[in-house]
C-alpha positions as CSV (number, residue, x, y, z in Angstrom):
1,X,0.0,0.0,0.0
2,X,1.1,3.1,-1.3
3,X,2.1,5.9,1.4
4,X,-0.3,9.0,2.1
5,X,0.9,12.2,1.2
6,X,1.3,14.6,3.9
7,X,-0.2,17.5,2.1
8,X,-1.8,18.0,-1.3
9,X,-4.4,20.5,-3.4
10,X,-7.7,18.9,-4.1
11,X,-9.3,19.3,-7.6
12,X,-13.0,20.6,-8.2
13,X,-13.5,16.6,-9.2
14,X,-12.7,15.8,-5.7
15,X,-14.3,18.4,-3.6
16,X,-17.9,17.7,-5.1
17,X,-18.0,14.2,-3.5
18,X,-15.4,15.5,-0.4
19,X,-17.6,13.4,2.2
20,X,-17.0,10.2,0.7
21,X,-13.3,10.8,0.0
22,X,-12.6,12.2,3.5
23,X,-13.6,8.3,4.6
24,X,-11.3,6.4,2.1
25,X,-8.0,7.0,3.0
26,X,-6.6,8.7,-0.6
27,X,-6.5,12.0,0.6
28,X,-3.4,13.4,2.1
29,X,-3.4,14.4,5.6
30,X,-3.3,18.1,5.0
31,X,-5.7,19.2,2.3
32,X,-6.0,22.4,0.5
33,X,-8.2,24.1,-2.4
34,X,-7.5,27.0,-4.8
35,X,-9.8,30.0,-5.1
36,X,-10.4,28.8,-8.6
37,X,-12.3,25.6,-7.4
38,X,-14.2,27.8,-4.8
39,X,-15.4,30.1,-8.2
40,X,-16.6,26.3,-9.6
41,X,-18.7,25.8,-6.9
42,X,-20.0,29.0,-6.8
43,X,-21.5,28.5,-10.3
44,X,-23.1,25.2,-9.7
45,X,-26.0,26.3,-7.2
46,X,-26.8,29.1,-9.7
47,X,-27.0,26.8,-13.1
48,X,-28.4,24.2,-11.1
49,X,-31.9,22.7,-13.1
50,X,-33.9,21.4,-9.8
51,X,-34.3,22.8,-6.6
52,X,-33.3,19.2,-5.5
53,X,-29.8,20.2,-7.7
54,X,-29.3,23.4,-6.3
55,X,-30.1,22.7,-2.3
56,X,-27.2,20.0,-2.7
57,X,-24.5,22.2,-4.8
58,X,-25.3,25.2,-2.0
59,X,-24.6,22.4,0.6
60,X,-21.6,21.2,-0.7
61,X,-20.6,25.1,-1.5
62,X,-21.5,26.0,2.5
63,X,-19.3,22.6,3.8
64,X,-16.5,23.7,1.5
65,X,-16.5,27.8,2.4
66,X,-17.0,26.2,5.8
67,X,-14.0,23.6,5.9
68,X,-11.0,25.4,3.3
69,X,-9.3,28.5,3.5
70,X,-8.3,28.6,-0.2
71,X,-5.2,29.3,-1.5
72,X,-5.1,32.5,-3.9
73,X,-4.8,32.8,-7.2
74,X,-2.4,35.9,-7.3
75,X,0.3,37.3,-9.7
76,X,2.5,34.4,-9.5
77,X,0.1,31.7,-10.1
78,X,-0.6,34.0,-13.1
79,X,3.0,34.0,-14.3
80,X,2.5,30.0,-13.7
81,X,-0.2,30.1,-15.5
82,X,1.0,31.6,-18.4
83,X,3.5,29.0,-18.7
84,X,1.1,26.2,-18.2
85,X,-1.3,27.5,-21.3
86,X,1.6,28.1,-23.5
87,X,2.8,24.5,-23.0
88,X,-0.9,22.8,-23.1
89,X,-1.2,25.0,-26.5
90,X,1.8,23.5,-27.9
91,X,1.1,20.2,-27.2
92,X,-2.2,20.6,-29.7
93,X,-4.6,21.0,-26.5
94,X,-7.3,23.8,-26.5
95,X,-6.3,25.4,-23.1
96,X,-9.6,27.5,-23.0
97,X,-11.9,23.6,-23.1
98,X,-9.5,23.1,-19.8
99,X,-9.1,27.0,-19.1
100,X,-10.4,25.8,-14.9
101,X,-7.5,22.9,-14.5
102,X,-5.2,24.8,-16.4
103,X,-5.9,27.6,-13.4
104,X,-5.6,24.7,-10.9
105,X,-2.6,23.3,-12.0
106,X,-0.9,26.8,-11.8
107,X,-1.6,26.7,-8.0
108,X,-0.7,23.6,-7.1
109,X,2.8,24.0,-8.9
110,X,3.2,27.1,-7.3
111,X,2.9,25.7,-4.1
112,X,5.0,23.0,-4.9
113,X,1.9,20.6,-4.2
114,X,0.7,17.5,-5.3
115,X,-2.7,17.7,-7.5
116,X,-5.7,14.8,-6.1
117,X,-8.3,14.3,-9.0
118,X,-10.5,12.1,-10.6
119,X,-9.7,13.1,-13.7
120,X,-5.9,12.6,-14.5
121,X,-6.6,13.0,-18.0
122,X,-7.7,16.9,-17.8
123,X,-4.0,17.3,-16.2
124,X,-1.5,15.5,-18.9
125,X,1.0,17.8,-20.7
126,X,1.3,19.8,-17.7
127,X,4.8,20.0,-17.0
128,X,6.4,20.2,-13.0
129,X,2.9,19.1,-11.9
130,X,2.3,16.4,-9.8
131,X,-0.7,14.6,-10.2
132,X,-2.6,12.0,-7.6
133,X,-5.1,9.9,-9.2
134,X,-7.9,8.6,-6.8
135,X,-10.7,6.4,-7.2
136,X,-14.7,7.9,-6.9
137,X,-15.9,4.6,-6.6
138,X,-16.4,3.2,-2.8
């Protein structure tokens, strides 16, 4: 069995089911979030198509504002950034399909963490990032 990490930066894909992940042992000890998955949450409540939808998006929105103190996006993770679209673009990616990881990824490299998702895919091609796949299903 694979060590746990000591600390990492949690994707959007992982915060959105955060309860059932805090129980199965993948997450590292010390967990953080960017601003940017905070702004993805903040959408869903607002685009949500049921009342049903949107009561469980504002729940998971209130657990995370609740639980995170999110690390910014400021004008370093923007010179990050720039680096990360450049080399997503010249790999033959479309950097504004994956314009939210792209701003993810930035973060977590610029605080040297290691990137939990579900979706390792949205993350390949990103140089000096390192990315934790985890499982969804219990």
């Amino acid at each position: 069995m694979k060590p746990r990490y000591l600390h990492g930066l949690l994707d959007t894909s992982v915060v959105v089911e955060l309860t059932d992940f805090i129980s199965s042992g993948q997450l590292p000890l010390e967990s953080d979030i960017s601003s940017i998955t905070l702004a993805e949450l903040s959408v869903g409540p607002l685009v949500a198509k049921t009342p049903q939808e949107q009561s469980a998006r504002q729940s998971v929105l209130q657990l995370v504002e609740a639980s995170f103190d999110p690390l910014p996006f400021d004008e370093t993770t923007a010179r990050v950034f720039g680096r990360v679209a450049a080399q997503l673009r010249n790999s033959g990616r479309k950097t504004k399909a994956r314009a939210f990881d792209a701003l993810i990824a930035s973060v977590a490299i610029q605080h040297d963490l290691p990137l939990f998702t579900k979706n390792p895919q949205d993350f390949q091609d990103i140089q000096d990032l390192e990315v934790v796949a985890i499982n969804g299903k219990f």
